[in-house]
N, C-alpha and C positions, 0 to 999 in steps of 0.2 A: 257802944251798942248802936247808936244812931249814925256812926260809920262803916258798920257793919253792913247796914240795909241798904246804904247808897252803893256800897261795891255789890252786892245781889242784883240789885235793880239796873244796875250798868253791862251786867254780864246778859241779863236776860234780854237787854235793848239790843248787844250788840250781837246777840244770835236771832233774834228775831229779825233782824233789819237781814242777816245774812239769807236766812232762808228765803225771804222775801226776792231776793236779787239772784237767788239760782233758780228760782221758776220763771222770772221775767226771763231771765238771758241765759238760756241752755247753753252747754259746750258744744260746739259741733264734732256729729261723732264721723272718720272719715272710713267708707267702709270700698271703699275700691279696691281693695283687695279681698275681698269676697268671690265666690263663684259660686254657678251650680253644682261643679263637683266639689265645693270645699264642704258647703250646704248637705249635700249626697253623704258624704263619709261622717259628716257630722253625726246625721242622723241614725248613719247605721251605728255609730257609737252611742248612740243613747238608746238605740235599739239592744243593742247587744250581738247584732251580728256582724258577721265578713265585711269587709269593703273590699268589692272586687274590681280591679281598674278595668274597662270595658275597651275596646276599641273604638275610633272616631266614629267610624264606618254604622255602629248600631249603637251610638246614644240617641238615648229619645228623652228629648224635649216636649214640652206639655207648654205649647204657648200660651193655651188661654189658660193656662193655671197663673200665668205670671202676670201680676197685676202689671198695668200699662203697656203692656205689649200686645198690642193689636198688627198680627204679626199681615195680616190683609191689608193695611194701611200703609205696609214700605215700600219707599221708592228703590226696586233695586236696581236703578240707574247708579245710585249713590255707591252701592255697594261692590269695592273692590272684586273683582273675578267672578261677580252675578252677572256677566250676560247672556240674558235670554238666547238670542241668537245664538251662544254657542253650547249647545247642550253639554258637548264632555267636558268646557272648563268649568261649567256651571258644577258638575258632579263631582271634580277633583277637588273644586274648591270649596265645595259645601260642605264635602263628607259626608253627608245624610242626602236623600230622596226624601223632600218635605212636602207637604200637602196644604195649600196655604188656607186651607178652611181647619187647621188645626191636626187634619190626621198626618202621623207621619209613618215613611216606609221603613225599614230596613234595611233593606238593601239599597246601596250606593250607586250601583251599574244598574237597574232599571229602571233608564230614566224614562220610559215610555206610561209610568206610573205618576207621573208627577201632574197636579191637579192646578192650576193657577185661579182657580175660586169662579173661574163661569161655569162648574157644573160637570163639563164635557174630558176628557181622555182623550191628550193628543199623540196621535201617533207618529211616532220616530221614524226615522230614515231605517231600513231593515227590519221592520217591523213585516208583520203579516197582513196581503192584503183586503181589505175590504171583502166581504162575500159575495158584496154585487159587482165586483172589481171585471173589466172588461178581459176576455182572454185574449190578449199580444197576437196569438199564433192562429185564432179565428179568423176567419175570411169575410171581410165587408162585413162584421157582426151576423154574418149567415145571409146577406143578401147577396142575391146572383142579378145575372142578365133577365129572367123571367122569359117574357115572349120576344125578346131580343136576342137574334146568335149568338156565339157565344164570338167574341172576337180574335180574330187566326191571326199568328205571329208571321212574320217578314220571309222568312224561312218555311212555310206551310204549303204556302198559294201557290197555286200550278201557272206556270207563266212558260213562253215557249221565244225562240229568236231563232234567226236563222241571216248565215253571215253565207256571204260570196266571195271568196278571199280572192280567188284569180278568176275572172271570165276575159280574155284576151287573143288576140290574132298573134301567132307565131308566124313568121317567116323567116323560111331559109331558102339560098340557092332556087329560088324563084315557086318555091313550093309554099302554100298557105294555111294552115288548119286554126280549127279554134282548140280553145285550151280549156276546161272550165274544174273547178275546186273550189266543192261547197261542203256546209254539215250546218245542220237546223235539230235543234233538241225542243222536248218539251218537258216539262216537270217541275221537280224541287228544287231546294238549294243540296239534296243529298243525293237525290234519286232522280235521273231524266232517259228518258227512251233519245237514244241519238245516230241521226242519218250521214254516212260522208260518201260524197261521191267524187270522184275522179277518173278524167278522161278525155280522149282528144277524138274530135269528128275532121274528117278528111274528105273532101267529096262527096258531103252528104252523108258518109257512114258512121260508124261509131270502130275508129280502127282501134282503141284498145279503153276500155271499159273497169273502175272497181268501183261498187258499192258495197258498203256496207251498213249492218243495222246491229246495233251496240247499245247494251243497257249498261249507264256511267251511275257509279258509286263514287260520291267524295269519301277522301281520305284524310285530306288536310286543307286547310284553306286554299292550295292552290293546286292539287292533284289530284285526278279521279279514277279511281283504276276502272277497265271498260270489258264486256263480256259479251260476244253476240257472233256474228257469220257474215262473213262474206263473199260476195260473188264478181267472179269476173267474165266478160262477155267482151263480144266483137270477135274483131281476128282471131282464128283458132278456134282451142276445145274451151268449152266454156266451163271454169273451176269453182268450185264450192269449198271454201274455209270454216273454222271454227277459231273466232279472232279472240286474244285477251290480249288486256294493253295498259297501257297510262297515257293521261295525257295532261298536259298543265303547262306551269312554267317555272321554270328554273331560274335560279337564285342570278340575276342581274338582267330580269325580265325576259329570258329567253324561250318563245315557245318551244314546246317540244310534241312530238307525238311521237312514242315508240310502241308498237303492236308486232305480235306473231303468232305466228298462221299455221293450222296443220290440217290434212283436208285425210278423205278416206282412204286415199291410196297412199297414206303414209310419207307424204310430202310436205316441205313446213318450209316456210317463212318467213324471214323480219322483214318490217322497213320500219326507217329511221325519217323524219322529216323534223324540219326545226327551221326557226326564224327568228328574226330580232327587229324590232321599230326603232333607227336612230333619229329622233327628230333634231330635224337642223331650225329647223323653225316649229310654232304651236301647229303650224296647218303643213310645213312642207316635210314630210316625212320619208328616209333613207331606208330599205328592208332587202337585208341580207335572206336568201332562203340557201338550200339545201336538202335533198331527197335524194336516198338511198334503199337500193334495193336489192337483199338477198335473197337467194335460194337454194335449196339442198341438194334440188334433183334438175337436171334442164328440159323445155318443152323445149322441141323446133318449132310448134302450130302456133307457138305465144312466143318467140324469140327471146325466150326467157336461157336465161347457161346456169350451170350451177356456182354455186358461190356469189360473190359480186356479180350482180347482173348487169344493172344500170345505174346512172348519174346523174343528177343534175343539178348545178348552182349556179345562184343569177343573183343582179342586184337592180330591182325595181324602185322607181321615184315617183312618188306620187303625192297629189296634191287636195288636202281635205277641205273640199267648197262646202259641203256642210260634214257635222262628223260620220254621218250614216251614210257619204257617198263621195269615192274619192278616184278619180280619173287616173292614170298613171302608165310611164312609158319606162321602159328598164330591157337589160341583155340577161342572158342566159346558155350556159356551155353546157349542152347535154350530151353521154355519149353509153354507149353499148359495150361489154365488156364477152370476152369467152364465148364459145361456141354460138352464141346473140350476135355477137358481132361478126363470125366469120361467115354466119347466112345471109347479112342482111350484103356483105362485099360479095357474094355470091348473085345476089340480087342485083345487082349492079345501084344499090344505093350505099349512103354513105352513112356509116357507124357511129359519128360524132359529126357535130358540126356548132356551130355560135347561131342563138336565134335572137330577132332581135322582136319584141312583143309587144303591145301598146293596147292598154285594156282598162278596166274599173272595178273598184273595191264596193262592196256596198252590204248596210245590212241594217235588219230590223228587227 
């Protein structure tokens, strides 16, 4: 009997001592495998309902329901493919549009929703802008010149020049005249009222005279087509034109002026003039010219023939002491052609001849 009670008394020692030793030193329990969607489905099994798998894109997380996750307290320097700076990896990597004071979005691609806990909504690249946003296409925000002109482009401002291409002594065969060929314009860079004149004085006289007066139209940077009347005087009957023309310069800097002429009594005209600047030097300059002149109908009173009337080409040298004034000595073969020429051998003068000219270029 008294063996009895010592086995009782031993069993009850060595469970009491046991109990004792499993509340001092718990097992540790390891729950790393856990989730919130393990948690999720758990529940909806003890609920009794579906567990439906959601997409990444619209799980919603409740951070301040999870103890110790003060989800405003992370560094997401830390975190793998959270860089701020880069909004879309921020959003592939996230899978959600979070709200770091706890709200979250739904949607993954508005990241222009996302809240970083100061309060304020920052707005994304393509976003909408501002209501007070300035309009791009507004002018000085509405400000003008006021009591100030308004200011005129390069192209507007009326400006006028006038160039003297030949003023020079011919001689021939002991005969002397002057020479002179000008034209002076005023206006735009589109639109200029323009005067040319041309003509030889002999003896004090004006023996063969054109003027004319030509309103130029540009066309292209270097051509202008020209519209106006001209008049011829001196020697003879004195003719009235209606001139259209171009004038400019052609591709390897070659001036040109071509114009034709038709007057009332159903008479018409071209001439042809043209020139080239070969410079042999900056200042000493080589000028080919050339002046041709047709007509339809012949004057005896203006020793004008029909067809090919007259000629003349020369090569003048001259030299630029300043650029707006340049001295210059050059030859020239001019001559008379068709019923022009057989009056003027009737006259007992000569048809052709070589002049030799020495004159100045100038202009302002």
């Amino acid at each position: 009997m008294m063996s009895l009670r010592i086995k009782l008394i031993a069993v009850l020692m060595v469970i009491t001592m046991s109990s004792t030793r499993a509340q001092e030193d718990p097992v540790p329990v390891d729950h790393s495998h856990h989730s919130v969607t393990a948690v999720r489905k758990q529940s909806d099994v003890n609920s009794g309902s579906k567990s439906v798998a959601a997409p990444p894109a619209e799980t919603v997380v409740d951070m301040e329901a999870m103890p110790g996750m003060d989800h405003r307290g992370m560094n997401h320097d830390s975190m793998p493919g959270m860089d701020q700076n880069d909004k879309t990896g921020a959003a592939q990597n996230s899978g959600h549009a979070m709200n770091h004071d706890g709200v979250t979005s739904g949607n993954a691609d508005d990241m222009s929703k996302m809240n970083h806990g100061g309060g304020e909504s920052i707005s994304m690249q393509g976003g909408s802008a501002p209501l007070d946003a300035r309009d791009p296409h507004a002018y000085s925000d509405g400000y003008d010149f006021g009591s100030i002109p308004r200011r005129r482009m390069g192209d507007e401002e009326l400006i006028g020049s006038l160039l003297v291409d030949r003023l020079e002594s011919a001689t021939t065969r002991g005969i002397t005249a002057m020479t002179y060929d000008w034209q002076a314009w005023f206006g735009n860079t589109y639109n200029r009222a323009l005067i040319r004149a041309e003509g030889d004085i002999e003896g004090g006289t004006f023996k063969d005279a054109r003027n004319e007066l030509l309103w130029a139209h540009a066309i292209t940077a270097y051509w202008d087509t020209q519209l106006g009347i001209r008049y011829d005087s001196g020697k003879g009957t004195d003719r009235g034109w209606l001139a259209f023309g171009v004038q400019g310069t052609a591709p390897y800097w070659i001036y040109v002026e071509a114009t034709a002429y038709v007057n009332e009594q159903g008479r018409t005209s071209f001439r042809l003039e043209t020139e080239y600047d070969l410079l042999l030097t900056q200042r000493l300059i080589l000028q080919p010219r050339i002046e041709v002149n047709v007509y339809s109908q012949r004057d005896d009173t203006r020793n004008v023939s029909s067809g090919v009337s007259d000629f003349a080409g020369g090569l003048r040298l001259r030299y630029e002491i300043w650029r707006e004034i340049a001295p210059y000595v050059g030859v020239e073969w001019a001559s008379k052609f068709g019923s022009a020429a057989n009056n003027l051998k009737a006259a007992g003068e000569y048809p052709q001849g070589t002049l030799f000219v020495a004159g100045v270029r100038f202009w302002f």
